[in-house]
KOLNUDO-781170 format. One record per residue (C-alpha): residue in one letter; x, y, z negated. Coordinates in steps of 0.001 Angstrom, whole numbers. Example, Ala and Ser with C-alpha at 12.3 -4.5 7.8 and 13.67 -1.06 7.14 Angstrom:
2
aa / x / y / z
A / 12300 / -4500 / -7800
S / 13670 / -1060 / -7140
END
This chain:
603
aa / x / y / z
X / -17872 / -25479 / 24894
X / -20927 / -25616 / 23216
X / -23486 / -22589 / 22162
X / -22351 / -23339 / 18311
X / -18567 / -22951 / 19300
X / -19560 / -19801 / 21647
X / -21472 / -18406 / 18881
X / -18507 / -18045 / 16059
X / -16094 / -17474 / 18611
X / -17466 / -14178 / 19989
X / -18641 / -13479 / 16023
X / -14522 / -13972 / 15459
X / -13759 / -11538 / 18345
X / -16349 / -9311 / 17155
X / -14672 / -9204 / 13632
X / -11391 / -8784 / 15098
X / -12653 / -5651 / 16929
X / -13928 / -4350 / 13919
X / -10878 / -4775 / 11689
X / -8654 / -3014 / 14563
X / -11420 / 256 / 14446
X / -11381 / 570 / 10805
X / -14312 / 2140 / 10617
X / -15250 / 347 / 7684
X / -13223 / -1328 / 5718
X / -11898 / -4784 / 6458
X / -13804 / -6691 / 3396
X / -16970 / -5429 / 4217
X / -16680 / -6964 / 7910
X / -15842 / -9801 / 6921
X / -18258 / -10239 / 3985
X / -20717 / -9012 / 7211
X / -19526 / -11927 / 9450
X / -19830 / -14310 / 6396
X / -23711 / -13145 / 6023
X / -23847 / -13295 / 9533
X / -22991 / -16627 / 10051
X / -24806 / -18155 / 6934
X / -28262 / -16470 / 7727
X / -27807 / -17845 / 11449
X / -26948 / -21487 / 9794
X / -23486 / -22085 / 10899
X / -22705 / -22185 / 7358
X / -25085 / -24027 / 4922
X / -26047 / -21205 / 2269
X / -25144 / -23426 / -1527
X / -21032 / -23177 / 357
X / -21330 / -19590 / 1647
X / -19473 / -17965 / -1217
X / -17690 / -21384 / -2632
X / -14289 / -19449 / -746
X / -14584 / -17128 / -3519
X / -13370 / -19982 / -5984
X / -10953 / -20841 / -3423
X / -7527 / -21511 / -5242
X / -5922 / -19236 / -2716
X / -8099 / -16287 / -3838
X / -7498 / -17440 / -7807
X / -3467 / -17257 / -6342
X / -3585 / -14243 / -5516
X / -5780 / -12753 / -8526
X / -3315 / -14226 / -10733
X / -144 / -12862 / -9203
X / -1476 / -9572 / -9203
X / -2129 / -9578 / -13156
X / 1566 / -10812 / -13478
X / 3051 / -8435 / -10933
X / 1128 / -5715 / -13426
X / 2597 / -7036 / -16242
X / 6314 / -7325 / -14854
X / 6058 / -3889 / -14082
X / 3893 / -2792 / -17953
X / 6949 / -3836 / -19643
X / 10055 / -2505 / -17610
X / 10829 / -6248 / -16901
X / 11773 / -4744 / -13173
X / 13716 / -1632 / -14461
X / 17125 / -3811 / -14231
X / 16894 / -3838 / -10251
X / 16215 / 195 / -10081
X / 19203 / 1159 / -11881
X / 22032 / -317 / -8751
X / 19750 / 1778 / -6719
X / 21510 / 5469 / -8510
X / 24962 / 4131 / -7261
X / 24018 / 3394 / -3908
X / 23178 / 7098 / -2464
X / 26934 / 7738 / -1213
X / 26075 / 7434 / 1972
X / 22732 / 6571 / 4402
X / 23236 / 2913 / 5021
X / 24470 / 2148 / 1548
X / 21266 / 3890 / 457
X / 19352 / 2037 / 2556
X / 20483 / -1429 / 1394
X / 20317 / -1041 / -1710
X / 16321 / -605 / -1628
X / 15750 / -2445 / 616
X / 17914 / -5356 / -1051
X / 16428 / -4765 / -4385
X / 12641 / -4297 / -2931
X / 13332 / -7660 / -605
X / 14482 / -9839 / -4394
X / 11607 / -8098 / -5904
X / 9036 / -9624 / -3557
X / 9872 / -12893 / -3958
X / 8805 / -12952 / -7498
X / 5431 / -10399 / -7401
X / 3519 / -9036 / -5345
X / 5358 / -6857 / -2346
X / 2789 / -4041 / -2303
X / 3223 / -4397 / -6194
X / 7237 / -4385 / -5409
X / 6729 / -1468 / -2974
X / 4788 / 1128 / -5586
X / 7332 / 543 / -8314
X / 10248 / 981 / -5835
X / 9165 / 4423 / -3697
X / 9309 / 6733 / -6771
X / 12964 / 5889 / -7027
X / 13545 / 5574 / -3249
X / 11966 / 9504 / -2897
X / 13593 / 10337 / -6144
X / 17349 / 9183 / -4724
X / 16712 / 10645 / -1819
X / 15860 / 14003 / -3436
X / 18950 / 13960 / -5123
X / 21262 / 12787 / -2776
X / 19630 / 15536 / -376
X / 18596 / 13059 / 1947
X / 15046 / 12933 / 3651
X / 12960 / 10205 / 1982
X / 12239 / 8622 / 5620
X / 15616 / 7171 / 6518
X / 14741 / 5165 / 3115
X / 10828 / 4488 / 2779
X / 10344 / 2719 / 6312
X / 13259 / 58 / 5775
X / 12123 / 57 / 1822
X / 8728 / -1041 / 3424
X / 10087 / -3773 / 5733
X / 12027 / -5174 / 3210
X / 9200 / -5638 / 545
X / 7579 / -6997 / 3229
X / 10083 / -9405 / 4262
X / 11512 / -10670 / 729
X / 7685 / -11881 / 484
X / 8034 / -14126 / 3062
X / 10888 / -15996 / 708
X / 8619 / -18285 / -1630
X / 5123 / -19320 / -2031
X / 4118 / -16056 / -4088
X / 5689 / -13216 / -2317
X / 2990 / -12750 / 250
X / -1013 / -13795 / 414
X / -140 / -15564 / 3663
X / 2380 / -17815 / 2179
X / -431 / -18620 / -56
X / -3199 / -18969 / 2112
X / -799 / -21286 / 4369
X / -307 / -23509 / 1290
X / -3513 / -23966 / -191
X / -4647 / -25406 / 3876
X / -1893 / -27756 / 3793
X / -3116 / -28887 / 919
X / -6776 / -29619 / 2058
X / -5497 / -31091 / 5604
X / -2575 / -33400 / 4251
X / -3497 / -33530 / 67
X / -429 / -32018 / -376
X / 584 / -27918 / -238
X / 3384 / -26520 / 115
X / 5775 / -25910 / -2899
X / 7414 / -22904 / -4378
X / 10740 / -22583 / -2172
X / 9955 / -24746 / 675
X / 9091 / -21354 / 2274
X / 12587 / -20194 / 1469
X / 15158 / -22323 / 3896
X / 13430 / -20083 / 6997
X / 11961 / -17432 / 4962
X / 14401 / -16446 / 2799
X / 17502 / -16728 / 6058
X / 14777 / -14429 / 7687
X / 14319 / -12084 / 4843
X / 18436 / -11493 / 4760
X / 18774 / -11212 / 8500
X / 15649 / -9032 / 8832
X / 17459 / -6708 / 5786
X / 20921 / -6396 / 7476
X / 19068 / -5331 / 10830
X / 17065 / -2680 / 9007
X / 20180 / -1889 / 6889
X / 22890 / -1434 / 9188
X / 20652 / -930 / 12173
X / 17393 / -143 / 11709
X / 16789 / 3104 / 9729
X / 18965 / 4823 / 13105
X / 15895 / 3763 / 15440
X / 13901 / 5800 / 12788
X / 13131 / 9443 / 15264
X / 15626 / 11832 / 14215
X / 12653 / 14635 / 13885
X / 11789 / 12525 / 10868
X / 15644 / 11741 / 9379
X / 16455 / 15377 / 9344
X / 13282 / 16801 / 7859
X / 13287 / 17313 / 3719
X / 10167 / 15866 / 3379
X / 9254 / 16418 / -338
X / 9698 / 20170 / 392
X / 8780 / 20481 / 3780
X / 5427 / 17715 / 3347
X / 3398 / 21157 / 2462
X / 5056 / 24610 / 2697
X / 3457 / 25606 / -59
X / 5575 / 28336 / -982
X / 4254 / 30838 / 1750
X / 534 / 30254 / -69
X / 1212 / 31016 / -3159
X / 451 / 34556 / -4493
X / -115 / 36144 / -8085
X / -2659 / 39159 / -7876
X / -3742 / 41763 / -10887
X / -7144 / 42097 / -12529
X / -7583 / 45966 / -12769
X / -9736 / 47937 / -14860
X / -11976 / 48484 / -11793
X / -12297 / 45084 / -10455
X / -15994 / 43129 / -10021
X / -13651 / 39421 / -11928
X / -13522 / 41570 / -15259
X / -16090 / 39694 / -17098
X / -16642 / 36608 / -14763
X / -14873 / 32999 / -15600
X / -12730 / 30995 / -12678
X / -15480 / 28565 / -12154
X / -17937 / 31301 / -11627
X / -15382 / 33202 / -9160
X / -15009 / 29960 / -7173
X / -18401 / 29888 / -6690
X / -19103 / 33370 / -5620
X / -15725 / 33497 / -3332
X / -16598 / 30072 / -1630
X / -15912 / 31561 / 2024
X / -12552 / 32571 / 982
X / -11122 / 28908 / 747
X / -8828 / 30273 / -1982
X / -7912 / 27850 / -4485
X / -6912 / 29470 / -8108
X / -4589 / 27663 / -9799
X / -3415 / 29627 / -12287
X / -4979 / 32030 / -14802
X / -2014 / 34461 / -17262
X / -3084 / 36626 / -19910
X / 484 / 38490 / -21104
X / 2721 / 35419 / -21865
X / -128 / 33047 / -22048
X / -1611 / 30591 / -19601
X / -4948 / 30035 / -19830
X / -5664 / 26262 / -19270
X / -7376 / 22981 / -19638
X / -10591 / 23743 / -21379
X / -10212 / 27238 / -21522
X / -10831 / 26981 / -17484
X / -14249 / 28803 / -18258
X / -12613 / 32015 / -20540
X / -13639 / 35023 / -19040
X / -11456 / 37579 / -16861
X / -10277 / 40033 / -18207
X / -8502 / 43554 / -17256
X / -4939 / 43330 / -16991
X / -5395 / 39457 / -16452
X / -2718 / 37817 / -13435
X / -4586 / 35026 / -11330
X / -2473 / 32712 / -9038
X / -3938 / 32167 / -5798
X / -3466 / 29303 / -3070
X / -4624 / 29738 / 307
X / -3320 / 31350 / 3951
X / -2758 / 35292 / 3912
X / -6359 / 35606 / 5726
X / -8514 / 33743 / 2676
X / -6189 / 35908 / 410
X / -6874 / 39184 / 1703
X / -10793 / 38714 / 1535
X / -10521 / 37133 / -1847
X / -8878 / 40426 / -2969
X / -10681 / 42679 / -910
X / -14385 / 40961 / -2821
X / -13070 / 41225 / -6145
X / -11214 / 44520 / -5766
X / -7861 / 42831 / -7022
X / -4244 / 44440 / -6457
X / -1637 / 42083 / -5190
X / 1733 / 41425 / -6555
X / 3326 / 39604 / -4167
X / 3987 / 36335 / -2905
X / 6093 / 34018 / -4955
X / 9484 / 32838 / -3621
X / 10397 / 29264 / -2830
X / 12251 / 28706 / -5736
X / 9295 / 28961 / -8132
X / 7352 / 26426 / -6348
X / 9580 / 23506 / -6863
X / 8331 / 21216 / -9857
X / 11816 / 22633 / -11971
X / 10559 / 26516 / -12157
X / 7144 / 25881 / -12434
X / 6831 / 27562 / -15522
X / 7445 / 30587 / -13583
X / 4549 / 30253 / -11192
X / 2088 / 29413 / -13723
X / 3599 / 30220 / -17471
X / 2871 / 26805 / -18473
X / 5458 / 25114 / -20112
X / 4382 / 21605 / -19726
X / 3112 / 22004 / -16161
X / 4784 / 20481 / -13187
X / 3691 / 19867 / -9510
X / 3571 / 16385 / -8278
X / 2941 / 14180 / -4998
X / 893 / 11573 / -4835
X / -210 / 8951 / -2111
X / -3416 / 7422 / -1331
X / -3145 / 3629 / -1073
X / -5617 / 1630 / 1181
X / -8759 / 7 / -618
X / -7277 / 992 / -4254
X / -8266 / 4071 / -4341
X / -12482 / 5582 / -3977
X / -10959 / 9087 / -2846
X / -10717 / 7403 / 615
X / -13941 / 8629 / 2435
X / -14835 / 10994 / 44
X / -14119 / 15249 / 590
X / -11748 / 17071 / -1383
X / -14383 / 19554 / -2392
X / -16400 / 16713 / -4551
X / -13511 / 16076 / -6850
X / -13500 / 19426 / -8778
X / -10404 / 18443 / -10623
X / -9859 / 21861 / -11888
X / -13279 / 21736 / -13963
X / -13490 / 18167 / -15008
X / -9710 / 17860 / -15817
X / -7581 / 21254 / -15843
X / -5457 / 20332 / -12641
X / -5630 / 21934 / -9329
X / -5350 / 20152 / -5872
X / -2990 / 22838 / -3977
X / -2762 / 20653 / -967
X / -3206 / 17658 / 1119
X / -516 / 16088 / 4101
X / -1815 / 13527 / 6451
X / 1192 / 12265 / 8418
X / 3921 / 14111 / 7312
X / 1591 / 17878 / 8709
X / -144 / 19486 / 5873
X / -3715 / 20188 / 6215
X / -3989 / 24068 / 6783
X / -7950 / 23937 / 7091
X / -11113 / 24715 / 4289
X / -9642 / 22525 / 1385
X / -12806 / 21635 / 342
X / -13758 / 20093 / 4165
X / -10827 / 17670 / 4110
X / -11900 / 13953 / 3926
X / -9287 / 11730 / 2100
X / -7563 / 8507 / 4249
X / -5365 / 6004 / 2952
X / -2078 / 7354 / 3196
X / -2513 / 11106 / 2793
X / -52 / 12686 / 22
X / -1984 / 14785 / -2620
X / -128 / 18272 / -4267
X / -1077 / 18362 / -7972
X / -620 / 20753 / -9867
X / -1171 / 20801 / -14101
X / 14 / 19184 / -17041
X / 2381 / 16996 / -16704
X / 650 / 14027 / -19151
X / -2820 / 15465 / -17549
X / -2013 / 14772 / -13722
X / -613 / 11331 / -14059
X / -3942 / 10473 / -16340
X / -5652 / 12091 / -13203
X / -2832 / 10277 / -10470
X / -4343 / 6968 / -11745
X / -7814 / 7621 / -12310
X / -8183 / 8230 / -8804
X / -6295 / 5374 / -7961
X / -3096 / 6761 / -6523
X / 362 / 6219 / -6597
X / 2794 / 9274 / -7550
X / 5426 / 9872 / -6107
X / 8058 / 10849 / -8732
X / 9516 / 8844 / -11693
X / 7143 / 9017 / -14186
X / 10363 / 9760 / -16832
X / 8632 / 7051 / -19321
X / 9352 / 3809 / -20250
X / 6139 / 1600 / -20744
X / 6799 / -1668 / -23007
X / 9128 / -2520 / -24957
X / 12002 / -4844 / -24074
X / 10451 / -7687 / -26303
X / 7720 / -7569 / -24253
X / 10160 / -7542 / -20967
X / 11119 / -11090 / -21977
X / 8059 / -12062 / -23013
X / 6295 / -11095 / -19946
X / 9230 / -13081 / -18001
X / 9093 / -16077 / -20397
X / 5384 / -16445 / -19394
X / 5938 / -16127 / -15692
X / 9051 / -18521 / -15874
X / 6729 / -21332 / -18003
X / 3765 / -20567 / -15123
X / 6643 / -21575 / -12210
X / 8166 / -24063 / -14174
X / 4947 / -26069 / -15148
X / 3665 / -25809 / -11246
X / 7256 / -26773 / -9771
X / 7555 / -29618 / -12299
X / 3847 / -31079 / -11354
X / 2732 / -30773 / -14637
X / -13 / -28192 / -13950
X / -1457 / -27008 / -10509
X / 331 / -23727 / -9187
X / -3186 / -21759 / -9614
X / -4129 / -22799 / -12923
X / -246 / -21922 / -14452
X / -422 / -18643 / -12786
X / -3661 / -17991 / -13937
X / -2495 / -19304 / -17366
X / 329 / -17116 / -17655
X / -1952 / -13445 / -16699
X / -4186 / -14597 / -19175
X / -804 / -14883 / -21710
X / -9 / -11292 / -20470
X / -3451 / -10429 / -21554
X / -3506 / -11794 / -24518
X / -272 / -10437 / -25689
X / -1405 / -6796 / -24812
X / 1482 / -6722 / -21973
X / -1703 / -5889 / -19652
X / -4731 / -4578 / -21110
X / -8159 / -5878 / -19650
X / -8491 / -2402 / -17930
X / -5271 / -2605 / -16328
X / -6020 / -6520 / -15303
X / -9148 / -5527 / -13110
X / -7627 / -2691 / -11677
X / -4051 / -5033 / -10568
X / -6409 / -7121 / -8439
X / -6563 / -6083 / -5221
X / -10852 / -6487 / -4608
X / -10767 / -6019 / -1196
X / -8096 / -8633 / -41
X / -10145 / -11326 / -2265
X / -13412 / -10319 / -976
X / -11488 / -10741 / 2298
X / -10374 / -13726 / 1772
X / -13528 / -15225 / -87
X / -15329 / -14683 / 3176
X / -12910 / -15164 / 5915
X / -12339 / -18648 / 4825
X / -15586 / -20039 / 5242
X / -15581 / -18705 / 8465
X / -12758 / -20529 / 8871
X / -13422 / -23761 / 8178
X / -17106 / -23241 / 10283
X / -14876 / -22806 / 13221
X / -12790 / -25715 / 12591
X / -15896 / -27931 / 11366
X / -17389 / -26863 / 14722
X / -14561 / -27876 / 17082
X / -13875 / -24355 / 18061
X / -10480 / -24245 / 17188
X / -9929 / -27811 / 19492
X / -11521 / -26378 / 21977
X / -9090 / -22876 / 22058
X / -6272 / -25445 / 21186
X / -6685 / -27529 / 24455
X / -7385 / -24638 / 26591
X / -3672 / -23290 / 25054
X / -2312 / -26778 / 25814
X / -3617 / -27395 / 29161
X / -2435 / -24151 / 30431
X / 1096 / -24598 / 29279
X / 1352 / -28335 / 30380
X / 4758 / -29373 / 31147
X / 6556 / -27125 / 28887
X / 8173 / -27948 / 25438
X / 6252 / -28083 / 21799
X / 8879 / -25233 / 20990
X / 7334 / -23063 / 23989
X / 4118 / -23468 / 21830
X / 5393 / -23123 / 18979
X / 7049 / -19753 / 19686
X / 3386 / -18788 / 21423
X / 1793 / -19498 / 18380
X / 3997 / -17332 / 16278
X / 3435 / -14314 / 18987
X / 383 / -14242 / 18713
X / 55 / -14443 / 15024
X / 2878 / -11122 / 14837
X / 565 / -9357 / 17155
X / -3224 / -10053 / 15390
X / -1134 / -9252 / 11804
X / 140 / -6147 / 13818
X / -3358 / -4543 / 14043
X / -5571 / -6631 / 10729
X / -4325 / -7388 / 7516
X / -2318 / -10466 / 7362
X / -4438 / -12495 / 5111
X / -7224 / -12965 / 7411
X / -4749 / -13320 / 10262
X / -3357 / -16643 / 8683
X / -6735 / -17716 / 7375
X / -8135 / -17402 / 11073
X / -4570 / -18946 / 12699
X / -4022 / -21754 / 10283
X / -6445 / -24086 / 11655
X / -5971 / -23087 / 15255
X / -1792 / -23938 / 14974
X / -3021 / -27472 / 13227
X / -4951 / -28419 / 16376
X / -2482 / -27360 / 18677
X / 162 / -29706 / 16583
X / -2413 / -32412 / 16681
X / -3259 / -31925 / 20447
X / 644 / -32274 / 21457
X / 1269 / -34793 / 18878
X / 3538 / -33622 / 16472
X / 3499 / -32599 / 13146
X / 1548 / -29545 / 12063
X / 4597 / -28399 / 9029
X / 6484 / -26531 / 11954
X / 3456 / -24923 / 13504
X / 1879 / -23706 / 9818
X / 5421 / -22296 / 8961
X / 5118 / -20660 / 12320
X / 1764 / -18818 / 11311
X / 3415 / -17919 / 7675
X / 6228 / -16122 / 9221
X / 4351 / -14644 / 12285
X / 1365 / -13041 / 9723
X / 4333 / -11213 / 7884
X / 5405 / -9925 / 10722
X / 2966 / -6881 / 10637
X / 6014 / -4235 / 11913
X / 4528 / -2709 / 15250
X / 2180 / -125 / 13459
X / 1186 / 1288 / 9905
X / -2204 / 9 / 9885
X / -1094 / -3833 / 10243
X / 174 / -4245 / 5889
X / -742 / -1970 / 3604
X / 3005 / -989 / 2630
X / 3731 / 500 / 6059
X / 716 / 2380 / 5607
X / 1797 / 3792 / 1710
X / 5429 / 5200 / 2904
X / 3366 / 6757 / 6322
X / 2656 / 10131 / 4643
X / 5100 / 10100 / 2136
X / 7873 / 9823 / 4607
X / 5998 / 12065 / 7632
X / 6157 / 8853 / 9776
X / 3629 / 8772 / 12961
X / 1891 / 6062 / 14128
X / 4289 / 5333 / 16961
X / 7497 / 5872 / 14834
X / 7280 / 2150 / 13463
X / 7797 / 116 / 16782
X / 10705 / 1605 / 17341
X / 12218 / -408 / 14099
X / 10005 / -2658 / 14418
X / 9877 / -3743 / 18003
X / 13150 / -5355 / 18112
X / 13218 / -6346 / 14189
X / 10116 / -8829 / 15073
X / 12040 / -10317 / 18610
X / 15233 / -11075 / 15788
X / 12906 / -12667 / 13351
X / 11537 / -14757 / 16158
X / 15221 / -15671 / 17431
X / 16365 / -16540 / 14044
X / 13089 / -18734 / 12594
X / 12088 / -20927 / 15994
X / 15564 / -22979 / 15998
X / 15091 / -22767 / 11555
X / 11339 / -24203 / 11715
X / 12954 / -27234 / 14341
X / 15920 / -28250 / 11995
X / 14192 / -27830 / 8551
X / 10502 / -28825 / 9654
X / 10881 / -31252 / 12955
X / 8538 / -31601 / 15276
X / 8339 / -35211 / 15263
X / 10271 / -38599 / 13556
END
């Protein structure tokens, strides 16, 4: 082994480390590495950012848009409504999201599948008076593996393609993922339907979590402005200010029948006026002792829940509502509550903030946002889902209106079914009709330009732009021959479906702690030379790697829809290998003999 092949080894290894810490995020290590490796020549500088234009990365841009527009027009809203007749009973429940998220994915996106399906999975659960997490986790594995069913269900399947393509001059077609990956996909949904959600702890089956995710109702308390007090004569924002110690959160502000709201936020106090407070009994009592208020009392559970909120606040139109923080969409991650001011800026109050299924009990203002935490907002209805996606979250309740129109439902399919057919046919390349039909979808108003930069996931194409000229450094250096013979020699004697199985392991456990896009773009070439060191062909072993980097089961932090259904259902970090564990040792069972028969190894 050379220095060169030492050199973007370790850098690899170094990279991996870094994606496993998260202590930044994964496209700025990579785009780091890419730098890295460039300034230090391994990579001449004019082809440093040609993965950029890759046709992978254009792939996945493209689906994204479409997955958007699908979604825009209701084109998706056919699946959802099985769902409502499927809550009889837990398992029934749990196939039919699962099912329906699992079909979804092999036509968009499955994080795209995922956010349309969890309203509706939290929603039935609500309903059915079930706790959202025997539903979210297998929801979440099934998105996850009805991607692995065609070429655009998952970036890996993608990724996979687009190197086949540049090592043989031909990739990988629509459905040839589907005779393994789509047998997986059903096997891996019976498991999770019929066995699965039961491995789920039973601390987190039996809890309510929508009502349980903050407690809110033992914080909430209504107190009276008397003729005495120091408020009469002050506005909110200038009581927020002066009471900062306090951590008391006012979210509500009645004046006889009338709340006071939006941009009446800065109207000043008044004798006689009610103020509803949110904070622990401690904040409380010094917030009233300051301001010489009188309390009322503490408001019952019953007026906390989104149907009596009226009561609480003597708005009308206002509602509380959940919503989740999804990785790398979102700029709240890193940033502290306290920053936002919502309540100024937009007339809706955070009342609280869950990490893990606990609520956050702490100075408000102190907490710093991570992907997955579940937000409590409280406000008008139309104002907190403006405010939901501005600060790129996903809420967790049906939104109650229908976007599109069903002319545009068929439109936006008709596009996406022209995109597939042109690519299948061979009369256009798969990237350029996919790419064709989100510009039709843009063009048509089904997705507005806004709405078409904010569908692309950045991150996983920055990602990918600079993980795969890494990449193709290691295999232009002979790195990936070198860790392919080492593999090889120490498994002499034993059969090309030993290594084959060893090459899917250790994809499942790199996409089981960093995202599964760089895990195929980093195992692709390594499974190629194995295939060419033994002598057979490399189809089996790059199937191997497209399966094994959707097999991200073992924790939250290895896709990003285990991670979106971790605070929303109250999961912990070790609850997910307990589903996942034996879910991954099935998929393995099932695809090794799959991969031989439809892909040999040789003739």
């Amino acid at each position: 082994m050379n220095t060169d092949q030492i050199f973007l080894i370790s850098l690899l290894g170094i990279l991996v480390v870094f994606f496993v810490w998260e202590r930044w995020r994964y496209d700025l290590v990579a785009l780091s590495g890419l730098l890295i490796a460039t300034l230090m020549g391994f990579i001449p500088a004019d082809e440093a950012f040609l993965g950029f234009g890759h046709p992978a990365v254009v792939t996945v841009a493209a689906v994204l848009i479409i997955s958007r527009g699908l979604s825009n027009t209701g084109a998706v809203e056919i699946f959802t409504r099985y769902i409502k007749g499927t809550t009889s009973s837990p398992t029934l429940h749990v196939v039919g999201l699962s099912t329906v998220g699992g079909v979804l994915s092999t036509v968009m996106n499955n994080v795209g599948a995922l956010a349309l399906l969890m309203p509706v999975a939290i929603q039935s659960s609500v309903e059915a008076k079930r706790s959202p997490a025997v539903v979210l986790m297998p929801l979440a594995f099934g998105t996850i593996l009805g991607g692995m069913a065609t070429l655009i269900g998952t970036p890996p399947n993608i990724i996979i393609a687009n190197y086949r393509a540049e090592i043989t001059g031909q990739p990988f077609g629509m459905f040839d993922f589907s005779p393994v990956g789509g047998v997986v996909a059903v096997v891996g949904i019976i498991f999770v339907a019929l066995v699965g959600w039961h491995l789920i702890p039973a601390a987190r089956r039996s809890k309510n979590a929508p009502q349980e995710l903050f407690h809110i109702q033992g914080y909430l308390t209504e107190v009276n402005v008397p003729e005495h007090s120091k408020a009469i004569g002050k506005s909110l924002s200038e009581l927020e200010s002066a009471t900062e110690d306090s951590d008391v959160l006012i979210i509500g502000h009645i004046r006889g029948e009338q709340s006071i709201r939006g941009a009446a936020w800065r109207e000043h106090i008044q004798a006689g006026d009610v103020l509803v407070l949110e904070a622990g009994p401690q904040g409380i009592n010094k917030f009233v002792s300051a301001l010489e208020l009188e309390l009322t009392g503490t408001q019952p559970e019953k007026e906390v829940q989104e149907s009596d909120t009226k009561k609480t606040t003597g708005a009308p139109d206002e509602i509380l509502l959940e919503a989740v923080v999804p990785p790398d969409h979102s700029w709240l991650v890193g940033r502290l509550a306290g920053t936002l001011k919502l309540r100024s800026r937009f007339g809706v109050s955070l009342l609280g903030v869950s990490r893990q299924g606990t609520p956050h009990r702490g100075r408000l203002k102190e907490f710093r946002f991570k992907a997955g935490d579940v937000l409590l907002l409280q406000g008008d209805k139309e104002q907190v889902l403006e405010v939901i996606g501005s600060l790129g979250c996903l809420p967790l309740a049906e939104r109650g209106i229908q976007i599109g129109k069903s002319s545009q439902a068929w439109l936006a399919g008709g596009l996406f079914g022209l995109a597939l057919g042109g690519a299948i046919t061979g009369i256009v390349s798969l990237p350029v009709a996919l790419m064709g039909a989100a510009l039709g979808m843009v063009l048509f108003t089904i997705v507005s330009p806004r709405d078409m930069y904010q569908a692309i996931d950045w991150p996983v194409l920055v990602l990918l732009g600079a993980m795969i000229p890494l990449g193709r450094a290691l295999e232009q250096s002979g790195a990936t021959t070198v860790l392919a013979d080492y593999l090889v020699h120490i498994t002499t004697g034993y059969s090309p479906i030993v290594l084959l199985a060893l090459i899917m392991v250790i994809t499942m456990l790199l996409s089981d702690i960093m995202n599964n896009a760089a895990t195929a773009v980093v195992m692709a070439p390594f499974s190629v030379a194995v295939a060419h060191n033994l002598g057979v062909h490399v189809d089996p072993f790059l199937m191997a790697v497209a399966i094994g980097a959707s097999c991200a089961f073992l924790t939250p932090i290895g896709h990003q829809n285990n991670l979106l259904v971790m605070g929303p259902g109250g999961y912990r970090f070790g609850d997910y290998w307990r589903m996942g564990l034996p879910l991954e040792i099935i998929i393995l069972a099932v695809s090794l003999p799959l991969l031989v028969i439809f892909w040999p190894l040789s003739g």
